[in-house]
Residue frames as a rotation matrix with the C-alpha (Angstrom) as fourth column:
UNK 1
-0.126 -0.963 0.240 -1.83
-0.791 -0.049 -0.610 -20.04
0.599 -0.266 -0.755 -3.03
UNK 2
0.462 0.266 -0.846 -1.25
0.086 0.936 0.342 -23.28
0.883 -0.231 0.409 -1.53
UNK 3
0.425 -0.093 0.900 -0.17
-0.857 -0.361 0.367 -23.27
0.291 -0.928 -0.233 2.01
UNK 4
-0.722 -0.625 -0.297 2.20
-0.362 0.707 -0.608 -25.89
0.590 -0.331 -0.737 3.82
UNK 5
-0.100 0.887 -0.451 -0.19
-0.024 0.451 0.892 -28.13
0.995 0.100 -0.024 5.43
UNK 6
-0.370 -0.607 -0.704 1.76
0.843 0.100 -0.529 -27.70
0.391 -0.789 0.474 8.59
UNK 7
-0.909 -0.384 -0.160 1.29
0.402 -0.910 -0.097 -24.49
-0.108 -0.153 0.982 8.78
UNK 8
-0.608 0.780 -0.149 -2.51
-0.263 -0.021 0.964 -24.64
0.749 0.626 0.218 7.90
UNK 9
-0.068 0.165 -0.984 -2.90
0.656 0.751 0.081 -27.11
0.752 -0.640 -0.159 10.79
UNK 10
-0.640 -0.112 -0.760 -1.14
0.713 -0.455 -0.533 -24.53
-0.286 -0.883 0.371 13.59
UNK 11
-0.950 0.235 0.207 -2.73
-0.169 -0.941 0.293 -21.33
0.263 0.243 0.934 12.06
UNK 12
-0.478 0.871 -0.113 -6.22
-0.214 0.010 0.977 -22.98
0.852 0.491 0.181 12.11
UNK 13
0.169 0.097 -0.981 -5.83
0.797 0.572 0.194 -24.02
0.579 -0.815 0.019 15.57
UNK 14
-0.440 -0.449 -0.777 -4.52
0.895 -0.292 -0.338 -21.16
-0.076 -0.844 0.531 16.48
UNK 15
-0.898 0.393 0.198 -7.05
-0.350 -0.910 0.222 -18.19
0.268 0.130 0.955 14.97
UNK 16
-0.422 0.802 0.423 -9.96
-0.036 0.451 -0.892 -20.82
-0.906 -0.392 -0.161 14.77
UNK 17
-0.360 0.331 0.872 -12.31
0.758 0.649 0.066 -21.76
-0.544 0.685 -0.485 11.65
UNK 18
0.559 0.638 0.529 -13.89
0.829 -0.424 -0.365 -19.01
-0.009 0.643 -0.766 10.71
UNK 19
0.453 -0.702 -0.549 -10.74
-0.706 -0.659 0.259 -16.58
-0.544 0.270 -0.794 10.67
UNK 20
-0.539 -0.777 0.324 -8.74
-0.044 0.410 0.911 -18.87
-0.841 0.477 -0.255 9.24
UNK 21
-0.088 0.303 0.949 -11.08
0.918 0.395 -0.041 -19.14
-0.388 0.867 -0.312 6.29
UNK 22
0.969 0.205 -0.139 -11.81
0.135 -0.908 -0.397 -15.55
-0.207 0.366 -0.907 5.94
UNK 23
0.076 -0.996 -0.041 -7.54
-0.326 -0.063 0.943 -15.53
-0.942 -0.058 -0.329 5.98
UNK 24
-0.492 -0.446 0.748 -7.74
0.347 0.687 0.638 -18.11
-0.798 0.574 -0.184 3.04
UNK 25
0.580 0.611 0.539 -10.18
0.758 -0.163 -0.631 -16.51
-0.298 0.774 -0.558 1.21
UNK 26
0.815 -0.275 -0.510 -8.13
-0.305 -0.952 0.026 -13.21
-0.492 0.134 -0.860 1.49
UNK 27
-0.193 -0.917 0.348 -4.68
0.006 0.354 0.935 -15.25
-0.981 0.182 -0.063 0.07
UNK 28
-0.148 0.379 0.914 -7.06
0.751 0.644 -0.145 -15.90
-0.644 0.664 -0.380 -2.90
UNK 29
0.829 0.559 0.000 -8.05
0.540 -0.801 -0.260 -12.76
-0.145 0.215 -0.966 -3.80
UNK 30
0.350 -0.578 0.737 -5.67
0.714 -0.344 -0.610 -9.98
0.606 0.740 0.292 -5.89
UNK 31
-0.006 -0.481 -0.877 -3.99
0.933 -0.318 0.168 -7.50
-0.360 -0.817 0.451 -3.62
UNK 32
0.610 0.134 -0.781 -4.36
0.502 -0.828 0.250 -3.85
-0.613 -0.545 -0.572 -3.73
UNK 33
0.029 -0.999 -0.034 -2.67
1.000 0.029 0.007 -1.71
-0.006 -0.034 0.999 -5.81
UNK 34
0.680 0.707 -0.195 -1.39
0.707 -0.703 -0.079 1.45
-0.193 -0.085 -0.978 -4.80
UNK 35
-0.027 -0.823 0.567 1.12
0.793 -0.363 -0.489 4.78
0.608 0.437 0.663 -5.57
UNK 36
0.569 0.028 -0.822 2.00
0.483 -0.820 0.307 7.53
-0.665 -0.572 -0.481 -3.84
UNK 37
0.598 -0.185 0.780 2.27
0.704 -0.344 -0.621 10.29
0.384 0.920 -0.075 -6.33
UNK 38
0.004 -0.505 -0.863 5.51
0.900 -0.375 0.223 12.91
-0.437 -0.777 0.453 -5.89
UNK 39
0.726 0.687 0.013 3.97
0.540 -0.559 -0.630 16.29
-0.426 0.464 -0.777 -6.07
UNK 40
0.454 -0.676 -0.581 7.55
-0.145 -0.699 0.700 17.86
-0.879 -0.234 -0.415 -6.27
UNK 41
-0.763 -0.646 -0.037 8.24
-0.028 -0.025 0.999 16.07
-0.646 0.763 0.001 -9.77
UNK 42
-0.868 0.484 0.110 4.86
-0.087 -0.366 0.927 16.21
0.489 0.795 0.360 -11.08
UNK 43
-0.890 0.456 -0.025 1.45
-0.391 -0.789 -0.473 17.99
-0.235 -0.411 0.881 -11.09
UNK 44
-0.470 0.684 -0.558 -0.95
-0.462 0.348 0.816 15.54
0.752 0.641 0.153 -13.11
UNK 45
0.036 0.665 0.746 -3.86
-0.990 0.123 -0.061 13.55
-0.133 -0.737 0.663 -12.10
UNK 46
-0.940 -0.167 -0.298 -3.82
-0.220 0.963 0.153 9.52
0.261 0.209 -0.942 -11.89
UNK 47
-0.041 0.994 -0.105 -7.24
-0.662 0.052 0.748 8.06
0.749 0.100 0.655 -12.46
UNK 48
-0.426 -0.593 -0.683 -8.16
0.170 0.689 -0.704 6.21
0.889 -0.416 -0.193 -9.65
UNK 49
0.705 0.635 -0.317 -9.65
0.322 0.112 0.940 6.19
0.632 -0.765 -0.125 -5.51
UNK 50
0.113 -0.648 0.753 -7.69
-0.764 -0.541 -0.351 8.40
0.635 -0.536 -0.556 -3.20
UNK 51
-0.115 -0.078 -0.990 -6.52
0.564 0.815 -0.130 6.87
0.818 -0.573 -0.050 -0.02
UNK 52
0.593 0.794 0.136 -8.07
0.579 -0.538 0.613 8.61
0.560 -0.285 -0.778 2.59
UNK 53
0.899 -0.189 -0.395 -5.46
0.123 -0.757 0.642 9.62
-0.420 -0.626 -0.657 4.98
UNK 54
-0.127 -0.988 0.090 -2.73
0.649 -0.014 0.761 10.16
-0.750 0.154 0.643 2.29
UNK 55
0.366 0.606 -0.706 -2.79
-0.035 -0.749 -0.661 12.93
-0.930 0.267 -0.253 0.42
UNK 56
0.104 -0.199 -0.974 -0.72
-0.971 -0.234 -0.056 12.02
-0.217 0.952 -0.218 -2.70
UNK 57
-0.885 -0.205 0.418 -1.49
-0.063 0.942 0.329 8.15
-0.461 0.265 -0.847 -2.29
UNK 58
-0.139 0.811 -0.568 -3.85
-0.976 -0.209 -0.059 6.61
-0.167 0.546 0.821 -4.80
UNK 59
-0.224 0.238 0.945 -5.56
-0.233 0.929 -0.289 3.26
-0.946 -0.285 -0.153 -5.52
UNK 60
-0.533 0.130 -0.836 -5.52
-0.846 -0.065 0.529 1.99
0.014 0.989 0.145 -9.02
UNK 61
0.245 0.699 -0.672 -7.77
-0.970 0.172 -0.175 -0.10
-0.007 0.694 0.720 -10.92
UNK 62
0.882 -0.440 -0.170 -5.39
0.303 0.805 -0.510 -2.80
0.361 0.399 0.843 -12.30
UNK 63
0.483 -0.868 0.118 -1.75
0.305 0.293 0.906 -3.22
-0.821 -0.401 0.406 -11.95
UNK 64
0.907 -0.324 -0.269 0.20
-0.351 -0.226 -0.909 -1.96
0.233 0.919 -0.319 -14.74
UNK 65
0.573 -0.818 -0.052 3.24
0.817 0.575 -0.048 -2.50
0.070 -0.015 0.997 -15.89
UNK 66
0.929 0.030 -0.368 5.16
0.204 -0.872 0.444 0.03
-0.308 -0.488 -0.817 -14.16
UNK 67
-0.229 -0.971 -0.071 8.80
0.386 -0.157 0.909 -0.51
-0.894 0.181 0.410 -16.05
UNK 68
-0.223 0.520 0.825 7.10
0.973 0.169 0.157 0.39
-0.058 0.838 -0.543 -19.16
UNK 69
0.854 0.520 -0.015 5.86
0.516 -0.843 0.150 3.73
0.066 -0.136 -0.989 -17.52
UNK 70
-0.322 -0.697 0.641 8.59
0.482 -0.704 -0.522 6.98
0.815 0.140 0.562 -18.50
UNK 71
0.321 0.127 0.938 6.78
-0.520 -0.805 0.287 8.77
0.791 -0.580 -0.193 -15.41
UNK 72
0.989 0.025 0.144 7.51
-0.145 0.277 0.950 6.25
-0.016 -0.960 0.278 -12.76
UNK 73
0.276 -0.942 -0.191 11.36
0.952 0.296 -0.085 5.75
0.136 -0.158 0.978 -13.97
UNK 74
0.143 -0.040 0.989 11.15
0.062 -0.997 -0.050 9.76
0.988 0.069 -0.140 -13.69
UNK 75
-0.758 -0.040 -0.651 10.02
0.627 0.230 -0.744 9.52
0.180 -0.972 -0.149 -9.96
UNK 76
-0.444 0.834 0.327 6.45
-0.321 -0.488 0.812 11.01
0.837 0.256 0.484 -10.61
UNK 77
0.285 0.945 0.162 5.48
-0.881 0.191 0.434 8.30
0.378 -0.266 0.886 -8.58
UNK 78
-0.856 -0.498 0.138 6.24
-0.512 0.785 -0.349 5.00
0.065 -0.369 -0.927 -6.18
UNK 79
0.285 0.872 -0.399 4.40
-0.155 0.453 0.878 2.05
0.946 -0.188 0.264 -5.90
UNK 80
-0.964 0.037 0.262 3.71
-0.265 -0.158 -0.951 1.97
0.006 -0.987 0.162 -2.26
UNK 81
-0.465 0.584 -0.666 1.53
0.759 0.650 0.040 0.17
0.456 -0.487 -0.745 -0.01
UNK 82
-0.096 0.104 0.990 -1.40
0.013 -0.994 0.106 2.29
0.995 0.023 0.095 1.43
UNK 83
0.850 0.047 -0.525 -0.97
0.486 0.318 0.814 0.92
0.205 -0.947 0.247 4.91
UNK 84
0.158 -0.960 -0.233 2.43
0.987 0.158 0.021 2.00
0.017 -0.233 0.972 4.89
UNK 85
-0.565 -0.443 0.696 1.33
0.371 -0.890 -0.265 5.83
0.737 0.108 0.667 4.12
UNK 86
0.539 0.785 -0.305 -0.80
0.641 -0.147 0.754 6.14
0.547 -0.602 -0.582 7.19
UNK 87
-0.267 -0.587 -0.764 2.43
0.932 -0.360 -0.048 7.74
-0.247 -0.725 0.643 8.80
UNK 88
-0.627 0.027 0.779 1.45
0.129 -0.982 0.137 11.06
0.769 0.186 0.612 6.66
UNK 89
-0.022 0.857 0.514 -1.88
-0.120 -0.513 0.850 11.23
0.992 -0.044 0.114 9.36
UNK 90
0.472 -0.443 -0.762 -0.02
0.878 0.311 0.363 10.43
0.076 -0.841 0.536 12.15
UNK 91
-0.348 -0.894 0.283 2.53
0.936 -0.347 0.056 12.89
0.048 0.285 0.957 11.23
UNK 92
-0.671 0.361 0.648 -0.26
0.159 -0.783 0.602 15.60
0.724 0.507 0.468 10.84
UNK 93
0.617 0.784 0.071 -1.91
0.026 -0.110 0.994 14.80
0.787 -0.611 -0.088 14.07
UNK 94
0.847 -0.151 -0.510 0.77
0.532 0.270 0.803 14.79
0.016 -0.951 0.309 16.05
UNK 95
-0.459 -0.733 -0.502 3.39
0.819 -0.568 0.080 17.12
-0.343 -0.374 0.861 14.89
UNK 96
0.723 0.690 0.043 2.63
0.652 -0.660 -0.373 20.99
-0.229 0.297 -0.927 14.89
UNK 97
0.734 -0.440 -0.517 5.68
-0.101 -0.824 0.558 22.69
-0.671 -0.357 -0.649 14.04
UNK 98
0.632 -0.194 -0.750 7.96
-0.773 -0.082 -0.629 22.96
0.060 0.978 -0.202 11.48
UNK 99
0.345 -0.633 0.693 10.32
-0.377 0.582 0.720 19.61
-0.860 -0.509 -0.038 11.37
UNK 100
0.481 -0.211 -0.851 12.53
-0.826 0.216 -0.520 17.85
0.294 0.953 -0.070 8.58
UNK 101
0.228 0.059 0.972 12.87
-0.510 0.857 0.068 14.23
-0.829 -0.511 0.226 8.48
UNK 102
-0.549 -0.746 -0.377 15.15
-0.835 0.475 0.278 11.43
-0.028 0.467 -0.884 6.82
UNK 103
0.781 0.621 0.064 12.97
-0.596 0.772 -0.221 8.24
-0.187 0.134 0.973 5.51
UNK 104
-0.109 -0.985 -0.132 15.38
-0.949 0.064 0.307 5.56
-0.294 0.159 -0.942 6.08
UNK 105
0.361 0.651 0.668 12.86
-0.423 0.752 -0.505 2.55
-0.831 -0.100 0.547 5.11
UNK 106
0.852 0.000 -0.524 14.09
-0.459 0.481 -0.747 2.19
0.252 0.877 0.410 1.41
């Protein structure tokens, strides 16, 4: 990914040389991909590296092509960032009682 040179300039000035390369190297490199599997429409296993503090998130291999897949137009399964499911271990350390809750992110 090419970067605005502008924007190279301030960033490098403003993290310093050796973040800012470790930054560029990361831009270079393939992103993550992960799912969070929904146990309430299905029970199977997806091959693959848990994500520690999510219990139905998983880390795949490769990327598929997920329009292609009858289980994800089913809702087996979202693709979903696994930064974004840390709230389950939040959620599990900090509430202790029963509670029901409205995700209003999509």
């Amino acid at each position: 990914m090419k970067l605005p040179s502008e924007f190279e300039a301030r960033t490098l000035e403003w993290m310093g040389e050796e973040t800012y390369r470790a930054l560029e190297a990361a831009l270079q490199t393939e992103p993550p991909v992960s799912i969070r599997v929904n146990r309430t429409k299905w029970s199977g296993e997806v091959a693959g590296e848990p994500v520690l503090w999510a219990s139905a998130g998983v880390y795949l291999s490769q990327r598929p092509t997920f329009t292609f897949d009858p289980l994800f137009h089913a809702g087996c399964y979202y693709v979903q960032e696994a930064s974004s499911m840390f709230v389950e271990q939040v959620l599990r350390t900090y509430i202790t009682g029963p509670v029901v809750m409205l995700d209003l992110c999509a």
